[in-house]
N, C-alpha and C positions, 0 to 999 in steps of 0.2 A: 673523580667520584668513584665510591669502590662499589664494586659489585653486589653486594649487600644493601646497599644504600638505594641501589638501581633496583633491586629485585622489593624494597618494600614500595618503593613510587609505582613499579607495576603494579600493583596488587593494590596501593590507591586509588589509584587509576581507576582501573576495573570496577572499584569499590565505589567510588564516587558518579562513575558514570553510569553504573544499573542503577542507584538510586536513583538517580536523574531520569532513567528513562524505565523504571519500575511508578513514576510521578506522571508521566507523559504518553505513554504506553497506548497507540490507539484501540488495542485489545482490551488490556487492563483496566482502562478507565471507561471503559462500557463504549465510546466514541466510536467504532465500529465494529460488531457482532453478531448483527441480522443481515439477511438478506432478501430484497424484494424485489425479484426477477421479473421485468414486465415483459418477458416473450415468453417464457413457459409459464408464468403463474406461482412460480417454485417460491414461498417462502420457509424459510431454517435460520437458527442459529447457529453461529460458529462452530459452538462448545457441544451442540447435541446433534449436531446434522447428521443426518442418516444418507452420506456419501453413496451406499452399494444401495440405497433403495432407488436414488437418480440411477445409478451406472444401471440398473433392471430395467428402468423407464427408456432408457436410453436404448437398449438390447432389446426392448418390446416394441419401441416403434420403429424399430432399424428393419427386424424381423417384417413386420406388418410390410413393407415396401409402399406406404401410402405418401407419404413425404420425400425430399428428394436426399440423394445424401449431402450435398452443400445445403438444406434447408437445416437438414440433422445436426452439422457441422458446427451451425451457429443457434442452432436451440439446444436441445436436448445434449450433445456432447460437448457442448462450453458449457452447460450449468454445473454437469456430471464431476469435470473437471475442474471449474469452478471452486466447489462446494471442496474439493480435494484440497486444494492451495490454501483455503481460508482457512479449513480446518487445522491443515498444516499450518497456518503462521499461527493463527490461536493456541497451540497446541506447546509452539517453539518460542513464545514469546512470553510462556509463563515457566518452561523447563529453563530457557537459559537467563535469563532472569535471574532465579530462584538459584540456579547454581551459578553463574557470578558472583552472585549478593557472597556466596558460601565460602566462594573460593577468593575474592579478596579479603574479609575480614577474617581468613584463617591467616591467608600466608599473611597477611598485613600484618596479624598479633604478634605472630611467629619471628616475623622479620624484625618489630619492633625491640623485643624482647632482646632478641642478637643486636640490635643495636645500642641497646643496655649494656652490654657486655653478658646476657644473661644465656644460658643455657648451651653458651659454647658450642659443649661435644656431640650437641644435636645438629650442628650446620649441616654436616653431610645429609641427613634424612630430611631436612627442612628445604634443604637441593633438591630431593628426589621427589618431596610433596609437589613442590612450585613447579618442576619436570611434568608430571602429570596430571595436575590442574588444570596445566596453564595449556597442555594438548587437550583435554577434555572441556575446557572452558570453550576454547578456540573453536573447535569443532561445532560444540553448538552454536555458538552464537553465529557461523560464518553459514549455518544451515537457515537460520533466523532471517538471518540476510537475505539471502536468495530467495525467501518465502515474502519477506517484507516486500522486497523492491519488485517480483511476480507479483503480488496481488495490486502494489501500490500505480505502478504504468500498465497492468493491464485490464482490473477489476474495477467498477466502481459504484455509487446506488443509483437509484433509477431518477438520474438525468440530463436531460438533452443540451446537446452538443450546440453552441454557439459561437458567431467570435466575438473581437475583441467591444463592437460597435452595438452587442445583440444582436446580429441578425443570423439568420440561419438559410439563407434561399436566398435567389437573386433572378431578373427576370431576364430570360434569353431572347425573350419571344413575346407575340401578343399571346394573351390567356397561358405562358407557356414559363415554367419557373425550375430553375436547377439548385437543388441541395447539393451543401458545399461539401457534405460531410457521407457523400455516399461512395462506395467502396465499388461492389459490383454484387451485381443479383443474391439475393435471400442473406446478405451478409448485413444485418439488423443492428448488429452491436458495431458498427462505425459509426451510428447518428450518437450513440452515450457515450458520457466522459467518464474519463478515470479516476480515481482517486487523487494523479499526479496532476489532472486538469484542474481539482476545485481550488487549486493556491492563485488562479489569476481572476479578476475583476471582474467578469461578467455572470460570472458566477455567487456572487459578494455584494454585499449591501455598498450602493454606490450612492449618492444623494444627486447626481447631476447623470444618471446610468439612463437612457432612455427618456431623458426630460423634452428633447427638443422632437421627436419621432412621433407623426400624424397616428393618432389613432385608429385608423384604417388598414393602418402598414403594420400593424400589432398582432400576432397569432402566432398557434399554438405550433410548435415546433413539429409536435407528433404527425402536421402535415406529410411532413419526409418519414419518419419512421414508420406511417404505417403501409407507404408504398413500398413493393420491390423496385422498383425503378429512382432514376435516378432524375426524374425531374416534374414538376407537379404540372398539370393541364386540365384544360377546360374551364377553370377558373379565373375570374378575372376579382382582380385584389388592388382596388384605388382607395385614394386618400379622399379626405372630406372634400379636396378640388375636383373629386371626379378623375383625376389623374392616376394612372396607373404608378403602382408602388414598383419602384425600382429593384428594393431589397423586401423583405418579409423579414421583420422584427419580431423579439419575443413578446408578448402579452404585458409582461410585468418583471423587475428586479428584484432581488434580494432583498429583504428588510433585516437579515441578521449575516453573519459572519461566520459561522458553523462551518461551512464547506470548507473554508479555509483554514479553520481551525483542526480539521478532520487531517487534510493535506498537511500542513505543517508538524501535526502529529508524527505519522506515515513519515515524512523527510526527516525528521529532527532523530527519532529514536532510528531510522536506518542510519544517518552518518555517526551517531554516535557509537552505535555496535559496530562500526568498522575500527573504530577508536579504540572499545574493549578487543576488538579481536586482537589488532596491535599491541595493545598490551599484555593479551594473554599472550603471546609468541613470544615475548618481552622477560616474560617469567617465566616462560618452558626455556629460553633459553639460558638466561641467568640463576636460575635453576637448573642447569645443567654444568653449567661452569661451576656451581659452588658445590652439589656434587663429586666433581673428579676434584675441585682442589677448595676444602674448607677454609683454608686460610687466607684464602683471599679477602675473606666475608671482613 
């Protein structure tokens, strides 16, 4: 296969898979671009967040000394930073995008054409275009990445963390219960899940999710989220036998499939930008070889 041949499949490549993931986009298609913080109150959008007005809030209650700094650490300077990441993936997921789209259906035309037999004594500059595309393709989209898969395992919207069964707690003791999902003191954001959590089932409309679990053993998760500690007491939590609940189940399941459609999003366009970036290296480099020798093409 000649090298010309090679440098227009890149440039397909690349061409085919931003449209794919310009369709799927969880920025692009509105699927995630607010944010509704339940430990600061902080709601923004992606595209207009006012990032240095958090970073001031942040720098006002650091200053004040009323709060602790591991309280700071997991309120006010993860939302600060937060709101920085999303911005960025927002931001990086419509630039390289937009220049993908640009930069396959150029070299694509380009390459086609040479493979007409057309336009010949332009190989060498059609080398040096695909040379530098395909490094300025790359670049963005491998910055896209690191912003997608940042926000995708560490961000996510405001809800609580369970496992596979529903439940969230479990009883150690009489009146005496430990959350699965606590981390260590003022650290809040262990009990929420990520974006890369809403792809498994108890998060998801299940038809049998919760069906056989006494309704007595059912509540609100935000038991553990709204203690610093790491296990709930003085409470005692039985079933309709009067029997003490073993586990602490959620309230209620999913009746739609959203969360996972959100996840699947978030995973689908990040392995596929690793794909374009592939392919952009794919045409900086074959574009480079046609460069130093056109007749390859």
């Amino acid at each position: 296969m000649g090298k010309g041949l090679l440098f227009f499949c890149c440039a397909c490549c690349i061409l085919v898979l931003t449209i794919i993931n310009l369709s799927i986009g969880p920025v692009i298609t509105g699927r995630a671009s607010y944010t509704n913080d339940p430990v600061t109150n902080q709601y923004y959008s992606w595209a207009t967040a006012n990032c240095k007005m958090l970073s001031d809030l942040y720098d006002t209650q650091k200053e004040a000394k009323i709060l602790s700094d591991e309280y700071l650490k997991y309120s006010y300077k993860w939302i600060m930073t937060q709101c920085k990441r999303e911005k960025g993936m927002h931001d990086m997921e419509y630039t390289s995008f937009i220049f993908d789209i640009v930069i396959g259906f150029v070299c694509g035309l380009i390459g086609l054409l040479h493979l007409f037999d057309l336009k010949k004594d332009f190989v060498s500059n059609t080398g040096l275009i695909g040379l530098g595309c395909g490094v300025v393709g790359f670049v963005l989209t491998f910055v896209y990445v690191i912003f997608n898969g940042i926000v995708y395992t560490t961000y996510g919207p405001d809800i609580l963390k369970r496992d596979g069964d529903g439940a969230f707690a479990e009883r150690v003791g009489e009146n005496r219960y430990e959350c699965f999902y606590f981390d260590k003191v003022d650290n809040i954001r262990s009990y929420y899940a990520t974006y890369s959590d809403l792809i498994k089932k108890q998060y998801n409309y299940d038809k049998d999710f919760l069906k056989d679990v006494d309704i007595g053993c059912k509540k609100s998760p935000s038991l553990c989220s709204s203690s610093t500690k790491d296990f709930l007491t003085g409470n005692r939590y039985v079933d309709s036998n009067n029997k003490e609940c073993q586990y602490l189940y959620i309230q209620s399941g999913e009746t739609e499939i959203r969360n996972k459609d959100i996840s699947d999003r978030f995973l689908t366009t990040l392995i596929l930008s690793l794909f374009v970036c592939l392919a952009n290296i794919g045409l900086a480099l074959f574009g480079f070889l046609l460069f130093r020798n056109p007749s390859d093409f």
